[in-house]
C-alpha positions as a Markdown table, in Angstrom:
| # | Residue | x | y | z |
|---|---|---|---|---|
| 1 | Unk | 14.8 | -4.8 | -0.7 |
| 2 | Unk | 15.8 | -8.6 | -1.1 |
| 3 | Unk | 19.2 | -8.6 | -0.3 |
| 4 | Unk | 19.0 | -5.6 | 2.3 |
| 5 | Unk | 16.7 | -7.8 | 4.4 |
| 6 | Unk | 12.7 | -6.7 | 5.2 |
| 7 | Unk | 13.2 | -2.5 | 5.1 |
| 8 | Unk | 15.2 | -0.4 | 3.4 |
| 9 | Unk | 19.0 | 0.5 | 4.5 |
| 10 | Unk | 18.3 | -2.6 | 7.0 |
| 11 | Unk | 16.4 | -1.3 | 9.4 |
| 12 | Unk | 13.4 | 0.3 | 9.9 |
| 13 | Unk | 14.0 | 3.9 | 8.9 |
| 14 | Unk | 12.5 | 7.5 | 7.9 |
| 15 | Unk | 12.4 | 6.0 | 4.2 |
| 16 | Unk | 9.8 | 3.1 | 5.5 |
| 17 | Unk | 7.6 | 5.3 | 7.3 |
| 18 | Unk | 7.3 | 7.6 | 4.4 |
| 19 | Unk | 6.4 | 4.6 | 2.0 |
| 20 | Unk | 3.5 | 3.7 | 4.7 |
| 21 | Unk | 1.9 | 7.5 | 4.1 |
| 22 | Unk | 1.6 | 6.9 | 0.5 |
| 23 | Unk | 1.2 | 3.4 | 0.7 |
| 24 | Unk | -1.9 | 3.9 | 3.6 |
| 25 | Unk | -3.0 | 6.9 | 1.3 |
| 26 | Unk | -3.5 | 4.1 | -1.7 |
| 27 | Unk | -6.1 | 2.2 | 0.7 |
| 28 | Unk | -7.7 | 5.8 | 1.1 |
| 29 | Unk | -8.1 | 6.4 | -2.6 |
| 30 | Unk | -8.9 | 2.8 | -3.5 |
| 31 | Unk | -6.1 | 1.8 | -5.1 |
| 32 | Unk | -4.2 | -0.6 | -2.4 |
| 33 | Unk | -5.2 | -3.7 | -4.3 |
| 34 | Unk | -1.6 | -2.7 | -6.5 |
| 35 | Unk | 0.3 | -3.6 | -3.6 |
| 36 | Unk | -0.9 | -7.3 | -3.5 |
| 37 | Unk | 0.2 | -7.9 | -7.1 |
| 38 | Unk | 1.8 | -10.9 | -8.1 |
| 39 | Unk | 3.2 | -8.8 | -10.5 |
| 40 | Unk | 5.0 | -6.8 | -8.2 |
| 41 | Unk | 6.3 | -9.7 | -5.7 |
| 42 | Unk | 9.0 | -7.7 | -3.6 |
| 43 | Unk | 6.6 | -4.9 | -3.3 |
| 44 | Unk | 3.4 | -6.9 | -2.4 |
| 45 | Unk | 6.0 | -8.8 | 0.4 |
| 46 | Unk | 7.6 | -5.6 | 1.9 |
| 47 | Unk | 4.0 | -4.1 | 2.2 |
| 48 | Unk | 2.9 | -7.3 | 4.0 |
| 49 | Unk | 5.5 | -6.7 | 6.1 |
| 50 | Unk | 4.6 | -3.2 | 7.1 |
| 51 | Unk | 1.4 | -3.9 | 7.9 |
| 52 | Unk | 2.7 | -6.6 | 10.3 |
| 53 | Unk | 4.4 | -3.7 | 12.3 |
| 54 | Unk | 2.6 | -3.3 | 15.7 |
| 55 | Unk | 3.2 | 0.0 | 16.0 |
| 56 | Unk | 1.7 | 0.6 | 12.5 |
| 57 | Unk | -1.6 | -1.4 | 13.5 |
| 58 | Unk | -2.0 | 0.6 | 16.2 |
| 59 | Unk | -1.3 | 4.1 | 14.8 |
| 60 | Unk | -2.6 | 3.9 | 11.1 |
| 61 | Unk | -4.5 | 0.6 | 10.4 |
| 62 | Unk | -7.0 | 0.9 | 13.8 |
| 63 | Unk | -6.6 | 4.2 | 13.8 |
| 64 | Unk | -9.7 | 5.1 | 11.5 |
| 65 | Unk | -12.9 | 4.6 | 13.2 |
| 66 | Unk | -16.2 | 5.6 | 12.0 |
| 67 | Unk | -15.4 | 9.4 | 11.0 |
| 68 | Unk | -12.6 | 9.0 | 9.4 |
| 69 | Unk | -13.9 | 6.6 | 7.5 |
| 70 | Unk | -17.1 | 8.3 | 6.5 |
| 71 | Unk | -14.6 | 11.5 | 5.6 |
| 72 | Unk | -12.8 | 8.8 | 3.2 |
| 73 | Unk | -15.9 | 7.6 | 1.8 |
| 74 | Unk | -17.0 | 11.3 | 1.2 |
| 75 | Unk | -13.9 | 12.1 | -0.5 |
| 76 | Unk | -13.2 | 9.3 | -3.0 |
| 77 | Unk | -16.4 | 6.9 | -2.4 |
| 78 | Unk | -16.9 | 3.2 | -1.3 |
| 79 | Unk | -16.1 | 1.8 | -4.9 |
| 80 | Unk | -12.9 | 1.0 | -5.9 |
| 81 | Unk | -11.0 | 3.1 | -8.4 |
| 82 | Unk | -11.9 | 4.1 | -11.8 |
| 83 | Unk | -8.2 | 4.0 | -12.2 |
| 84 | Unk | -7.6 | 0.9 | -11.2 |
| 85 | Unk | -8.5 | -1.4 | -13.7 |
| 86 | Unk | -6.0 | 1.1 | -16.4 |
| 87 | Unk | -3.2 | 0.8 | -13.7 |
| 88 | Unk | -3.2 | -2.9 | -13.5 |
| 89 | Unk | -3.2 | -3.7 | -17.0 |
| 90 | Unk | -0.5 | -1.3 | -17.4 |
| 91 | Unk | 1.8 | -2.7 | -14.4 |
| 92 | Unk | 0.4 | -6.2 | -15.9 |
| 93 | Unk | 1.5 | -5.6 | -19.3 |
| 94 | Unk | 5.3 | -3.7 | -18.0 |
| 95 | Unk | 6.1 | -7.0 | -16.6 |
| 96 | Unk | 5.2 | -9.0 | -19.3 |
| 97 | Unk | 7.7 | -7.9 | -21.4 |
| 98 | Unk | 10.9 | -8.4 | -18.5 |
């Protein structure tokens, strides 16, 4: 992603809206905080700069009002992950050793 400039293949593509369902889905299940490690520094930029895409604010991010997020909530709770805490140390401990 470095060299290729802020998406993949150099423009915004079909690859990049795919990432944006599983990475949106990862907010859903509690788990988005993986995107913002410092661990994972190309990652946590190119989902920064998703989320700066207009057309993603206004079709994903402000798209869930207050049903959608009670049907979240109803589905995987309000708490963060119980997986979270084994996934970071894991991603933590991967990059340790590079």
């Amino acid at each position: 992603m470095k060299k290729s400039g802020p998406f993949f293949l150099g423009k915004f593509t079909h690859i990049d809206i795919n990432l944006m369902c599983c990475f949106h889905r990862l907010i859903d299940i509690r788990l988005d905080s993986l995107l913002e490690m410092d661990e994972l520094p190309n990652l946590k930029a190119y989902w920064n700069k998703l989320k700066e895409r207009e057309s993603y604010k206004k079709g994903i991010l402000n798209f869930y009002g207050e049903k959608e997020i009670g049907d979240v909530e109803e589905l995987f709770g309000s708490d963060v992950s119980m997986h979270l805490k084994p996934l970071t140390k894991m991603i933590q401990n991967s990059t340790d050793s590079l």
